[in-house]
N, C-alpha and C positions, 0 to 999 in steps of 0.2 A: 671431161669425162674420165682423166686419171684416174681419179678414184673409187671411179665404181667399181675395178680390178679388185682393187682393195678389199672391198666390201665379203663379197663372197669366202674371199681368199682368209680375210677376218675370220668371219663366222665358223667356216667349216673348220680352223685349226683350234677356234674355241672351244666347239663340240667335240672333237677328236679327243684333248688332252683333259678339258671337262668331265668326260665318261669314263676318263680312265683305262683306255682303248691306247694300246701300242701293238707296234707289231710282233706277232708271236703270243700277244695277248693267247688267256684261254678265257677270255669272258666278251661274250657278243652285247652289240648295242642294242640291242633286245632284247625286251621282257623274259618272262619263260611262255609264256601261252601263246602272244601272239609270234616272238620268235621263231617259234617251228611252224606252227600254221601257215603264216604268210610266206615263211623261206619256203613252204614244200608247195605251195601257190605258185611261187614265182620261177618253180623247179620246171612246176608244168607249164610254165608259161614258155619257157624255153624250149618246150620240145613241141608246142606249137611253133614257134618261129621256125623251129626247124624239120617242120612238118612231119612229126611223128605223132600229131594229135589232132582232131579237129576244133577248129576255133569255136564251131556250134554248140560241139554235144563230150563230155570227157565219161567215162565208162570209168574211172578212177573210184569217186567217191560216193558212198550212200549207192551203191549198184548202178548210178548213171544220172546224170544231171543234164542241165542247162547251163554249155560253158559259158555263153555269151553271158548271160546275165550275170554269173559270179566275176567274169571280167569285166562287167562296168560298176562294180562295187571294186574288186580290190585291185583289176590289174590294170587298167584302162589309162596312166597317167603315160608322160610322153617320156619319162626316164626308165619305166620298166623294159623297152625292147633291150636296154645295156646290160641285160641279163646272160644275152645270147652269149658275150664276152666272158663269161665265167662258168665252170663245171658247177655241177648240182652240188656236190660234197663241198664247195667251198661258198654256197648260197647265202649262209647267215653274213657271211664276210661281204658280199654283193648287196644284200638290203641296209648293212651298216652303211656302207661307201654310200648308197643310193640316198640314205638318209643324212648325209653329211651335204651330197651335192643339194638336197632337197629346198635343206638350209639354208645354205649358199643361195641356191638361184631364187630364194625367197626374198636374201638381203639384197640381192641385186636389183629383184624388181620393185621393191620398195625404194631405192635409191634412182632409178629410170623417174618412179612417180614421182618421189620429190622432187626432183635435176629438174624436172618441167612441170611444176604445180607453185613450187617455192624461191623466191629471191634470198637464198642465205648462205650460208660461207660454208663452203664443200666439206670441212671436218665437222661441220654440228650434220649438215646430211649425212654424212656418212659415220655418226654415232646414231644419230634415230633409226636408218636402216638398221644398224645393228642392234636394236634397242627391240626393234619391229620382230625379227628373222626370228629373237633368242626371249620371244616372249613368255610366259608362262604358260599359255593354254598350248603351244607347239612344241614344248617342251616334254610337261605331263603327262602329254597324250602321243606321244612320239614314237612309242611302240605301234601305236596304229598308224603306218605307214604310210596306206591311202589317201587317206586325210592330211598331210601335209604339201599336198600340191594346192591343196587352196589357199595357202599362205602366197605363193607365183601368185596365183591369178589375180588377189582381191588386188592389190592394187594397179595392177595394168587395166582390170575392167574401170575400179572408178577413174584413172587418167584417159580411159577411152570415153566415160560419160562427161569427160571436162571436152575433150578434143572436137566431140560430136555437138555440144551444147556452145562452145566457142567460136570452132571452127568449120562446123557443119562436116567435120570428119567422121564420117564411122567405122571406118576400116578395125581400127583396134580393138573398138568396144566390140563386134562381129566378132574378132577373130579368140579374143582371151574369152569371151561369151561361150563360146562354141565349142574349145578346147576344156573348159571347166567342165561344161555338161557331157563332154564323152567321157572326163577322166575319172570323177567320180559322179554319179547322178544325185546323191543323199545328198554329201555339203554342199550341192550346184542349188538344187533348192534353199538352203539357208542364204547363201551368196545374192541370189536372185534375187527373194525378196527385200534384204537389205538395200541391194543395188537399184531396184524399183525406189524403197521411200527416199533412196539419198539423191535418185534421180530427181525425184518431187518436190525434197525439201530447198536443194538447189536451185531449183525452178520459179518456188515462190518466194527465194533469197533479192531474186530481178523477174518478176513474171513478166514484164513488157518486153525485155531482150530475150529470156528464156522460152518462152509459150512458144517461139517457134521453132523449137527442137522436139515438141512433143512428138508431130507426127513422124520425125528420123528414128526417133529413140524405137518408136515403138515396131516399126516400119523392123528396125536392127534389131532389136531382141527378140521379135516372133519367127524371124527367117532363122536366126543362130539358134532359137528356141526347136525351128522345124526340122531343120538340118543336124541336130542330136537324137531327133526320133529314132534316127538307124540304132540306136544302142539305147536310149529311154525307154519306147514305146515298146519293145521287146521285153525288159526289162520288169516293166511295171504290171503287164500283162501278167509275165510269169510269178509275178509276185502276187498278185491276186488272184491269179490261178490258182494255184498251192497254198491257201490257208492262211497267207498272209490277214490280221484283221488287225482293224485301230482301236487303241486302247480307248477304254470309258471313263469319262473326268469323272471322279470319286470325291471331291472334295472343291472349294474355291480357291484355297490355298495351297500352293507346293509343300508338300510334306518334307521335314529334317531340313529346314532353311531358317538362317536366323538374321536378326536385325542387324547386325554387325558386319556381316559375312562379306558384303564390300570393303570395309574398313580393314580388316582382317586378312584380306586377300590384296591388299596392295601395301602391306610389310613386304620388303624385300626377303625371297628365301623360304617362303609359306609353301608348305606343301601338305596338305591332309591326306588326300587319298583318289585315287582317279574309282576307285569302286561304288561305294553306295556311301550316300549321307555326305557326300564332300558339299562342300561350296566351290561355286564358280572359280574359275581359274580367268584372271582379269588380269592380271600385273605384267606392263609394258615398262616401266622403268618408272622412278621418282621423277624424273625433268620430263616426259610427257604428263604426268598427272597434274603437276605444278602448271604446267602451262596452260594446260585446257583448264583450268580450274581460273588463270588468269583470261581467258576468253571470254569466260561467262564474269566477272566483277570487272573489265577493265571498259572504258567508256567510250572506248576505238572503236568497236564492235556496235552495230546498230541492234537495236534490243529486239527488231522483229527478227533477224538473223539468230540471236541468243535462242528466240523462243525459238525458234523450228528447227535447231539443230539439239535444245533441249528434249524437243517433245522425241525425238530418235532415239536421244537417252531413253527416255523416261518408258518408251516403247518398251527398248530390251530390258531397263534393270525390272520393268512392271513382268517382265515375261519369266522371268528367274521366280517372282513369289506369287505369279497368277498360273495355278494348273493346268488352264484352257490354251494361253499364252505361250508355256512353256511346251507343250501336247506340241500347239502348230508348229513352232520352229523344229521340232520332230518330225516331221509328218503325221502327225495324231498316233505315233506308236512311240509308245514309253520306250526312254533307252534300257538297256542292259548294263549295268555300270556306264563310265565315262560319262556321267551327267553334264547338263547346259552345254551343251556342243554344240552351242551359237555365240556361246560367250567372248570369241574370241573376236564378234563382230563390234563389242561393247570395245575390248583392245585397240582395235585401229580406228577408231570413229575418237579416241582417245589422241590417242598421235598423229590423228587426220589434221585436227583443230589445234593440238599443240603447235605443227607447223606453223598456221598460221596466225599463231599468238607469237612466234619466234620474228616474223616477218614486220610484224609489228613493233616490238618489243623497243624500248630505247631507256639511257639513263633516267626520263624523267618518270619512269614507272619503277623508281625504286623504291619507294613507301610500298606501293603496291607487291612487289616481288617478296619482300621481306616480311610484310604483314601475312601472305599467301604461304608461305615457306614455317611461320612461327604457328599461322593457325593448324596448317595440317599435322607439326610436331604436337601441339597442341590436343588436336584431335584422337591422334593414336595413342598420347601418354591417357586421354580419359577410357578410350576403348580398353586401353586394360584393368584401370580401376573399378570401369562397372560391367565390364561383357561377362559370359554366362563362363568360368573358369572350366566347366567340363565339357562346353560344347567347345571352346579355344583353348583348349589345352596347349595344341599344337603350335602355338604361337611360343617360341623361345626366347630366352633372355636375350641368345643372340641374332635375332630378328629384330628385334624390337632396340635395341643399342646398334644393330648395324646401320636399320634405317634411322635413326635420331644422328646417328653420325654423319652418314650422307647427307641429311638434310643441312647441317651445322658444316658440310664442305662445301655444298653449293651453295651457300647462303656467303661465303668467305668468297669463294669463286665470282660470286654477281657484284658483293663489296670489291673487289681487285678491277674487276674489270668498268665500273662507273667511274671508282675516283682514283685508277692509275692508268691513264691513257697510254703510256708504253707499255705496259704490260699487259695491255686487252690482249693484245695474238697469244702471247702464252697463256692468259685465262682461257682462251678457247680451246689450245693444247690441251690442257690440263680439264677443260669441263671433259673436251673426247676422252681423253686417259681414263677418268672416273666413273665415266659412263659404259666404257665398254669394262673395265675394273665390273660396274654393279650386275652388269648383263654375265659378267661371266661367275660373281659369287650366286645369282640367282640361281645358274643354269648348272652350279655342281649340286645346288641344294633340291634342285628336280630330279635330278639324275638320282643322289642320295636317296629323294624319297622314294622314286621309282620302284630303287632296289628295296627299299624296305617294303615297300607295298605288295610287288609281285615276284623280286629275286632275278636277280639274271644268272642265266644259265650258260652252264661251259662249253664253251663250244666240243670240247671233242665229244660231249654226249652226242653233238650232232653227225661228229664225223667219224666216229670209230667203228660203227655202224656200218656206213657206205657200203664199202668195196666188198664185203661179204654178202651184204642184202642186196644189192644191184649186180652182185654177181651171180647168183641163185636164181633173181626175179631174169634176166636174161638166160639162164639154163631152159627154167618154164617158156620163155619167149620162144624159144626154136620150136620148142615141140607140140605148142598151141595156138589153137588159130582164137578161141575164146577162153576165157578160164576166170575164176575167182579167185583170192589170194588172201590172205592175213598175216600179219606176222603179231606172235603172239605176246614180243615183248616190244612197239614200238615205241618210238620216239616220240610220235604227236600223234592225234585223233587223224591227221594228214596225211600219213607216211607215202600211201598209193599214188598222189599227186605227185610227189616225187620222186619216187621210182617208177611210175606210171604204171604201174598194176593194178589188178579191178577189185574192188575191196568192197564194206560194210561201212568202217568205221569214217564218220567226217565229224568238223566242228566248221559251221560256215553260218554267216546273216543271210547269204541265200541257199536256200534247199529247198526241196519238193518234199513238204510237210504233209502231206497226204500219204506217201510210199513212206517214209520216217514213221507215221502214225500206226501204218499198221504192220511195219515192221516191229514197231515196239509191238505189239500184241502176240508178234513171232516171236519175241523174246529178248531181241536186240535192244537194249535200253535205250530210249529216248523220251523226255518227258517234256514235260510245260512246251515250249513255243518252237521244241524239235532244233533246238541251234545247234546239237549235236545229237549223234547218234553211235554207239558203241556198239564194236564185236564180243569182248569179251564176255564169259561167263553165261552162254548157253549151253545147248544140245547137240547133239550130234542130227537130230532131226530136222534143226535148222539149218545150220550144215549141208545137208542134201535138198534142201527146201529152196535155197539161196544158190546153189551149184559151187558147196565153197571145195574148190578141187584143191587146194594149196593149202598148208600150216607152216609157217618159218617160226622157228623157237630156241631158243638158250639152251630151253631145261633140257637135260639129259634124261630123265624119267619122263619125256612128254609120252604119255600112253592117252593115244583115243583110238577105240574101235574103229579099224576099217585105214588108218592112216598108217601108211610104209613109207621108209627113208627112204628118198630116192639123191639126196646131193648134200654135201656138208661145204660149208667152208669156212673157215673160222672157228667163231663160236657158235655159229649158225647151224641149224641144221634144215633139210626142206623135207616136207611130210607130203606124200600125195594119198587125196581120200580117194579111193576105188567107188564110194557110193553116193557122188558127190551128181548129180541130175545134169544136164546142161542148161542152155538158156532159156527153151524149151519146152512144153510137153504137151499131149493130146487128152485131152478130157473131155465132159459135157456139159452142154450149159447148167445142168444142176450146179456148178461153181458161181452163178450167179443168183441163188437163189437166195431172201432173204434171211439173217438167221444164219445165215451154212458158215462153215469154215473160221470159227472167229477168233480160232489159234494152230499152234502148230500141231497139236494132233490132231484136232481135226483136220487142218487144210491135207497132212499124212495121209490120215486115213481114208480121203476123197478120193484123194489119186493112186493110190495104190486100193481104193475100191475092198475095202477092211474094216472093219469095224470092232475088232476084237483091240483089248487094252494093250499097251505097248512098254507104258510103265506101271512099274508098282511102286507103292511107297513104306518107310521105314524109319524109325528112330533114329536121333543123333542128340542122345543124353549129353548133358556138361558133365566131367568127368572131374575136373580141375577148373583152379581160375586166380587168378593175383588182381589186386591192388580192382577192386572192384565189389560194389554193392548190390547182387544179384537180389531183385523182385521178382518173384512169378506169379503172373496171374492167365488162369486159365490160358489162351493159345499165346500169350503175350510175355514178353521178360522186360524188364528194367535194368539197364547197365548203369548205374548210378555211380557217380564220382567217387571213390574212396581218398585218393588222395590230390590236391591241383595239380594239373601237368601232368598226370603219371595216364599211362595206357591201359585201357578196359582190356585184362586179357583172360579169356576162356578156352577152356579145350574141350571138341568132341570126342564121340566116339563111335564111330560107324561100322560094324557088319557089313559089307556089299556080299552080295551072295555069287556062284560060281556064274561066270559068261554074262555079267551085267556092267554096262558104265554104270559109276556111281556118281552120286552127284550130292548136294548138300544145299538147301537152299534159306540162305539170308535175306530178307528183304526187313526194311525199314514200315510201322506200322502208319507214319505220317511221312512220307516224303522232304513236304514243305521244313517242316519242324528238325529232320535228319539231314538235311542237305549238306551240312559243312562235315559230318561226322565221315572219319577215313576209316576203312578196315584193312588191317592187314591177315592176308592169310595164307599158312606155310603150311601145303601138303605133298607127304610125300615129297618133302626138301624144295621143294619149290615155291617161293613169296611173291604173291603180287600184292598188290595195296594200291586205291585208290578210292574214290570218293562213292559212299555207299551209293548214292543215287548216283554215279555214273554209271556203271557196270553192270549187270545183268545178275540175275535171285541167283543163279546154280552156276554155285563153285566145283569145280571137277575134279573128283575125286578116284578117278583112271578107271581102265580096263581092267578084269579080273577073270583069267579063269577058273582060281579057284576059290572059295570064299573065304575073304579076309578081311580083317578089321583091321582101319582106316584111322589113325590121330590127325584130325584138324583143330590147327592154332589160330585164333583168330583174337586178335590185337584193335579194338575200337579206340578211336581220337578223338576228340573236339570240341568245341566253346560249351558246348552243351553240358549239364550238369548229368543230364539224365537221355539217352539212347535207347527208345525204344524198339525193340523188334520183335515181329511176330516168332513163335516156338521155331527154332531149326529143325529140319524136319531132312529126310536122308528119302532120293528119287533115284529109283533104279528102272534103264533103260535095258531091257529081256533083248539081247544082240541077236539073237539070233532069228527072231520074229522080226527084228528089225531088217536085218540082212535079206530074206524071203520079199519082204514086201518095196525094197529099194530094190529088186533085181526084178521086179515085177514094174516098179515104174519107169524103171530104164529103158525096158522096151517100147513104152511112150512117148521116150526123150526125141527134143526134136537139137539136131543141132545146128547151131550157126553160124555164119562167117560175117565177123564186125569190119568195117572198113571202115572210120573216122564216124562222119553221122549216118553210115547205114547197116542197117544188120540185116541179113540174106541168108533166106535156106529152103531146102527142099522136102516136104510133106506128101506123106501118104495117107488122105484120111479112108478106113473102109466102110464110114459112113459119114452123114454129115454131123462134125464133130466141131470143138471149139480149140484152138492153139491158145495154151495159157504161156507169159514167158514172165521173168521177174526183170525184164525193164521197167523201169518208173513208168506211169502213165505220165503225158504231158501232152499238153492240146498241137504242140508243134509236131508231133510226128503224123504219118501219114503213110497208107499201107497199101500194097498193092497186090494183089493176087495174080498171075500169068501176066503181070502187066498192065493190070488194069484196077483202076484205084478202090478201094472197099472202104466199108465203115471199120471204124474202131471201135472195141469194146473198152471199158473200163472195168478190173476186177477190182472192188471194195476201194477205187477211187486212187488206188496206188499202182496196179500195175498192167501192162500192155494185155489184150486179147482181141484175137478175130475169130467169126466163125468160120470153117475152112470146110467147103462140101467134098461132094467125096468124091475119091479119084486121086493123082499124082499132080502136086502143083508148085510153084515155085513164091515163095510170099517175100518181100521186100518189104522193109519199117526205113522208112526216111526221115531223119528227122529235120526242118528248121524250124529257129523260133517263132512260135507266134507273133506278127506284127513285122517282120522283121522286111518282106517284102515291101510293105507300106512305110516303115520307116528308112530303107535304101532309098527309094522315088522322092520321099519328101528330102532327102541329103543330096540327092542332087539337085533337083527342083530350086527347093531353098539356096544353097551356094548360086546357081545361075541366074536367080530370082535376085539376090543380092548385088551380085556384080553388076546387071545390070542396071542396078537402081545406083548404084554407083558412079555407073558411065553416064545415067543420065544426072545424076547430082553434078558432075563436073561439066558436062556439058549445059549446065544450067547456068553453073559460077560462071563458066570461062564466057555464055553468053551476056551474062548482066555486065561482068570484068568488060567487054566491048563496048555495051548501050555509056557506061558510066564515061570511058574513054571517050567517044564523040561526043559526049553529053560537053564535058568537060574540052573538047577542042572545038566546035561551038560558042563555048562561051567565049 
């Protein structure tokens, strides 16, 4: 077992100097997107562990979630608790590390499997671990974090299906079973079903020896299966609770896949794109391809074996260009970029078999080796004389000469070691040398691509930040028991998970797309399937709608009605809104009536019981404009390209009249069609820019008491030749009708005291009235009145409401997850369900072990 030290120890110094990564570096091993994201995940994670958060319910993001369930997508693996070990400000530096060991403890456990699966010479193990760990699809997609624990599992689970099927062992296949489905639940489903056919297809390899493992296998994967309910079934609930739906097959065929695209993807150093239109990411090295490739042509191999570890093949690669196929290994929801994210089961089902074509393997198969070696050279020199040159562009000179090379050194490598017998040990040297050589040109040409794909980001954007934002968000800590917060120039869609402040803005696969949905109708951008949802570029109505009591910002001219400095530090400033609602507020059930309320002036004017207008609206003529093709047609403009590359740039020109926020409103007249299109816009010396459809219509054009005309710059980007948007048009917000009617719902305001998953307060209704609050609705909370449990309302499907009669009462929201009690009983149930079937499996051996013994002293 020397060498398996090795292995790990391999890997992670590969990825380290691979990426580019020293120390002192300023560039993290992650992306830009999911970099902050996941780092400000894992920030919060931390302050669970250290109990300043509850593990249930986080009040962080989107106004308040379901933590459990976003921790069994991203935080749930068994290296996240090493978090606890590091400050937040140096988080990005902690998921790099985490991803280094990830690596590591993936080569390790591919070398465990081998060590006990394979009869062969510990330096070719321990280059196919390395071959395994530093594969392409755990490369490519290596920014998403989560997902790299199933590289650990997949092969302790299939060495626990050999042990259980051999040795009537299930201990391991249980426990790696068990551990996968807490850590992530999405790739536990891909693993599974694989784990199921390769259960199968082993089975009918020897069905007379195997058949009776069926009932153990199954016996072990429905208890391991039962005992993840505590973190699935909660999980899945909540997912379909919230909006979650499965996508509709549209076609027979997987759309942007081509004939080639295996061919293609196993050139050494291929990297397209992990976004939209890639092809699968398959490539485990050239000497597993080789080999498996001699598995199936070599005559050692019994041909029913050939066929049913083909038809596994033929399963996945059918599932990459069948829609239906591709859907299930999904769960029937279309991914969001990172396509075939199953692929990577095609990878080790590759060097499953390679092993034991190695095991095999002898001089007199050396026609064979060389014939195997000249066809595949063979094969790739044609893929590039006929593949489709614009769909493989991406295939370079030096790809294509790196792998003709390789090929042409292990082919010299297999020639050395057939016909010079003293020199086999140093051919095997030398095969490991060039093997872990190809795993480590793959693994900079990933990284390479990576960065060109998505850009890595410098760390001190992450950390320069810190110590002024977390010093501010702790001022507001002392002096609030609940409170809202934004900061106006953050870091990620994230930021609040990491400083643990209670915010709007999230980007997450789980959210409660219901409160998202008609938060976008408040104004907070969120569109298509709500994966994120934005603060900036609203109202101030929203604002007091949401309780947003905090502003953190840069700008020095930050001017919004009704916001005073109350703390600076840095560059930081902190704003407190005076008209900012609580959690809170007393109204009537007319809030539930259909039709009512189905934006923010109205829901305004409900509760402040008003009806008079509160804005008026106003021109914002183009005054100027560079390097741009201006169309107008009726409410609509056309920014047309004038010259490639260059920036769409236009200037308004706004009047706001005396005592009004002013505001200016952009929006995109197709979404779909604008999505990639950026705007930059500098008002009043202040630039934000990002992606039109992130961000919200009304750019803010400040407070005024006296009437003044406003220049906005506005700088449009993108692939697009032509950007269309509706006329700009200038929204003025009358402060002072505003001011009247938020001191009017103040007196409504009900306030709260949060304690992890509970939130607690005291009411006075003087009749019987309804408590509206802007917690998310979610089926896991649960509400009590003096004590004693009440129904829940739902307001428009997103947010908390009870009826509260009249009189002085004390109301309590509790929340846990739905399912979550039912999934605890089944985790223990299951575990002692298990064990025991265990004590009697032994007790069963050790009795047959006895009868055989006197059988055998007898004779």
């Amino acid at each position: 077992m020397g060498l398996s030290v090795l292995v790990p120890i391999l890997v992670m110094v590969i990825a380290y100097y691979i990426a580019g990564i020293y120390p002192g570096s300023n560039v993290s091993i992650l992306a830009s997107d999911a970099f902050a994201q996941y780092s400000n995940f894992h920030a919060s994670f931390k302050q669970v562990l250290e109990g300043k958060q509850s593990i249930f319910y986080s009040w962080s993001g989107s106004l308040g979630l379901n933590y459990w369930a976003l921790a069994a997508y991203y935080l749930n693996g068994i290296f996240t608790p090493l978090v606890i070990f590091f400050d937040n400000v140096n988080m990005p530096d902690t998921l790099y590390y985490l991803t280094l060991i990830k690596f590591g403890a993936s080569g390790l456990s591919f070398w465990i499997f081998a060590h006990n699966t394979y009869k062969l010479n510990r330096w070719i193990i321990t280059a196919l671990s390395i071959s395994y760990s530093l594969m392409s699809y755990a490369l490519a997609y290596s920014e998403v974090i989560m997902w790299l624990d199933t590289f650990v599992y997949l092969p302790l689970i299939i060495l626990g299906i050999h042990r259980l099927m051999d040795k009537n062992k299930p201990v391991l296949l249980f426990i790696s079973y068990l551990l996968l489905f807490l850590s992530n639940f999405y790739m536990a489903f891909m693993v599974g079903v694989f784990s199921f056919l390769y259960f199968f297809a082993r089975t009918f390899t020897n069905w007379h020896i195997h058949k009776k493992s069926i009932f153990t296998y199954f016996i072990t994967s429905i208890l391991a299966g039962g005992a993840s309910m505590v973190v699935i079934l909660p999980t899945v609930l909540d997912l379909s609770a919230n909006g979650e739906s499965l996508t509709q097959i549209q076609s027979f065929l997987t759309k942007d896949t081509g004939a080639w695209d295996f061919v293609a993807k196993n050139l050494v150093g291929i990297y397209d794109t992990s976004k939209y239109n890639s092809m699968p990411f398959i490539y485990i090295g050239l000497i597993p391809l080789l080999l498996c490739l001699y598995y199936f042509v070599s005559k050692k191999f019994a041909l029913k074996n050939k066929l049913i570890y083909g038809s596994l093949f033929l399963i996945l690669i059918a599932s990459v260009y069948i829609s239906a196929l591709n859907l299930f290994w999904h769960g029937m929801h279309s991914p969001n970029m990172f396509l075939f994210r199953f692929s990577f089961l095609i990878s080790f089902l590759v060097i499953l078999l390679a092993g034991y074509s190695l095991e095999a393997l002898t001089k007199e198969d050396s026609n064979t080796v060389i014939n195997i070696i000249l066809s595949v050279g063979a094969i790739f020199l044609i893929f590039i004389l006929l593949s489709n040159k614009k769909r493989y562009g991406v295939v370079t000179t030096e790809s294509l000469v790196g792998t003709l090379l390789l090929l042409a050194v292990y082919l010299l490598i297999w020639l050395i070691y057939v016909n010079k017998a003293k020199f086999r040990q140093a051919a095997l040297v030398l095969l490991f040398v060039v093997m872990v050589g190809e795993a480590a040109f793959n693994a900079q040409q990933m990284i390479a691509g990576i960065s060109r794909d998505w850009g890595y980001t410098y760390r001190k954007f992450y950390q320069e930040p810190f110590k002024d934002v977390e010093k501010l968000v702790s001022q507001v800590e002392k002096n609030e028991s609940f409170y809202r917060l934004e900061n106006i120039e953050p870091t990620s869609a994230n930021d609040s998970f990491r400083y643990g402040y209670h915010g709007v803005s999230m980007f997450s696969s789980i959210r409660n797309r219901h409160s998202s949905q008609y938060l976008n109708t408040l104004g907070y951008r969120s569109l298509g399937t709500n994966l994120q949802i934005q603060y900036m570029n609203n109202t101030l109505l929203a604002d007091t709608l949401v309780g947003m009591k905090y502003n953190l910002s840069k700008n020095e001219k930050f001017n919004k009605f009704g916001y005073e400095e109350i703390g600076k530090s840095g560059k930081y400033t902190l704003y407190e809104n005076k008209y900012a609602l609580p959690l809170g507020i007393m109204t009537d059930d007319a809030i539930f009536d259909e039709g009512a309320v189905r934006n923010q002036t109205e829901l305004f004017n409900h509760l402040s019981d008003n009806e008079g207008e509160i804005f008026s609206f106003g021109d914002a003529p183009i005054v100027d404009s560079k390097d741009v093709a201006i169309t107008e047609s009726g409410e609509t403009i056309v920014l047309g390209e004038q010259e490639i590359s260059h920036p769409r740039n236009i200037k308004l020109l706004v009047t706001v009249p005396e005592k009004t926020q002013g505001y200016v409103s952009i929006v995109p007249t197709d979404f779909s069609k604008s999505g990639d299109a950026y705007v930059k816009a500098t008002i009043n010396g202040n630039t934000t820019s990002a992606k039109i459809s992130d961000y919200g219509q009304y750019y803010d054009i400040g407070y005024h008491d006296e009437t003044t005309a406003v220049e906005i710059e506005l700088s449009f980007d993108g692939e697009a030749k032509n950007i269309e948007i509706f006329r700009p048009n200038a929204v003025f917000l009358d402060t002072e009708k505003f001011r009247k009617d938020v001191e009017k719902m103040q007196k409504n305001g009900v306030d709260f005291i949060t304690d992890g998953r509970k939130a607690k307060a005291e009411v006075q209704a003087e009749k019987d009235e309804v408590l509206l609050t802007t917690i998310p609705y979610d089926k896991g909370w649960s509400v009590y009145i003096d004590g004693q449990k009440e129904n829940i309302e739902s307001f428009k499907d997103a947010f908390l409401a009870v009826s509260i009669p009249k009189g002085q009462h004390t109301v309590e929201f509790i929340y846990l997850p739905q399912g979550f009690k039912i999934g605890i009983s089944l985790f223990a149930g299951c575990i002692i369900s298990f064990a025991l079937y265990v004590y009697w499996l032994r007790r069963k051996g050790k009795k047959l072990t006895t009868m055989e013994d006197q059988g055998d002293a007898n004779i």
